[in-house]
C-alpha positions as CSV (number, residue, x, y, z in Angstrom):
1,X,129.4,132.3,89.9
2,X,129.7,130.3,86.6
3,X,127.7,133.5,85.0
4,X,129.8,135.9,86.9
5,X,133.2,134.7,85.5
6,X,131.5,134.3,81.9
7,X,131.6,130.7,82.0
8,X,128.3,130.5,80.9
9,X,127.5,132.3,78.2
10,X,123.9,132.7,77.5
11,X,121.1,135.4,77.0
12,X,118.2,133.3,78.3
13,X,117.5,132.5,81.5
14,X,115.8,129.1,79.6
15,X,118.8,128.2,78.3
16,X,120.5,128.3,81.6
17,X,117.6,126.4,83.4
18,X,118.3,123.7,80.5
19,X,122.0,123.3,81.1
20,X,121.5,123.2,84.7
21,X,118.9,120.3,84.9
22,X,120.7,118.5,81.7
23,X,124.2,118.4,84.1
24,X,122.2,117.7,87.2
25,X,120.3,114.6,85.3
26,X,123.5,113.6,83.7
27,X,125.3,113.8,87.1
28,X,122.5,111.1,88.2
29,X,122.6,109.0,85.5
30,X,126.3,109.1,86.2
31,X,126.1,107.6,89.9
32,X,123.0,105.4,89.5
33,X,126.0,103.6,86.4
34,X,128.4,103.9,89.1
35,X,126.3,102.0,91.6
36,X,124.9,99.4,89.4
37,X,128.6,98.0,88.5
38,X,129.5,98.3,92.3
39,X,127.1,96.4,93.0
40,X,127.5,93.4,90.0
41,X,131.4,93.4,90.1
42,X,131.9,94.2,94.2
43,X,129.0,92.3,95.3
44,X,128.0,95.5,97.7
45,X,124.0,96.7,97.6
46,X,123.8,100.3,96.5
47,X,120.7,99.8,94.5
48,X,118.1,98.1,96.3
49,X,115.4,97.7,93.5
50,X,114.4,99.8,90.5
51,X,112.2,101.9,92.5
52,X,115.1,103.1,94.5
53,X,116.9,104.3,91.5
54,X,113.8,105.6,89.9
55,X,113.4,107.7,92.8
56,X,116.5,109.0,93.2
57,X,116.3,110.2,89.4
58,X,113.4,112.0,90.1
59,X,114.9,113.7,93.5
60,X,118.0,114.6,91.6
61,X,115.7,116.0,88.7
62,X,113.2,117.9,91.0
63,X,116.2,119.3,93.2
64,X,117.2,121.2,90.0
65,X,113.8,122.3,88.8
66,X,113.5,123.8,92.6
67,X,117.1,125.2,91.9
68,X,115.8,126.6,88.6
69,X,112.9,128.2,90.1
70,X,115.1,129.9,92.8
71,X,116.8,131.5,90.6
72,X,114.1,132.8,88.6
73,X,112.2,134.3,91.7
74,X,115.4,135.9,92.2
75,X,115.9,137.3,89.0
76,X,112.5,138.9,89.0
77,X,112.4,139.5,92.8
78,X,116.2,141.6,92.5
79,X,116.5,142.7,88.9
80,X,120.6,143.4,88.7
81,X,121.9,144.9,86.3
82,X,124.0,143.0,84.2
């Protein structure tokens, strides 16, 4: 979609595998921040141990290498042309 409406911009399909798993990290990163002060200034337990956030980093981070190499299967599997 974001390609569709020209949103994105690029003539790589690296490129665009590197936005999409720099957002996708940076969306974890985001939430793992979000849960750490919920649970120091709301007293709630979100994070149970390092290992918990370490493995949802790497979930978040493999979920968009996996989404990454969807789309390149389908990029050589249906060549469009754009």
């Amino acid at each position: 979609l974001a390609k569709k409406t020209n949103f994105i911009k690029t003539s790589y399909i690296f490129i665009d595998f590197i936005i999409v798993i720099s957002f996708v990290m940076s969306m974890g990163v985001l939430w793992e921040v979000y849960e750490l002060i919920s649970d120091t200034y709301f007293q709630t337990h979100a994070q149970i141990s390092n290992a918990d956030t370490m493995k949802d980093l790497i979930m978040d981070s493999s979920g968009a290498v996996f989404f990454c190499l969807g789309m390149l299967v389908k990029k050589l599997l249906f060549k469009t042309k754009s």
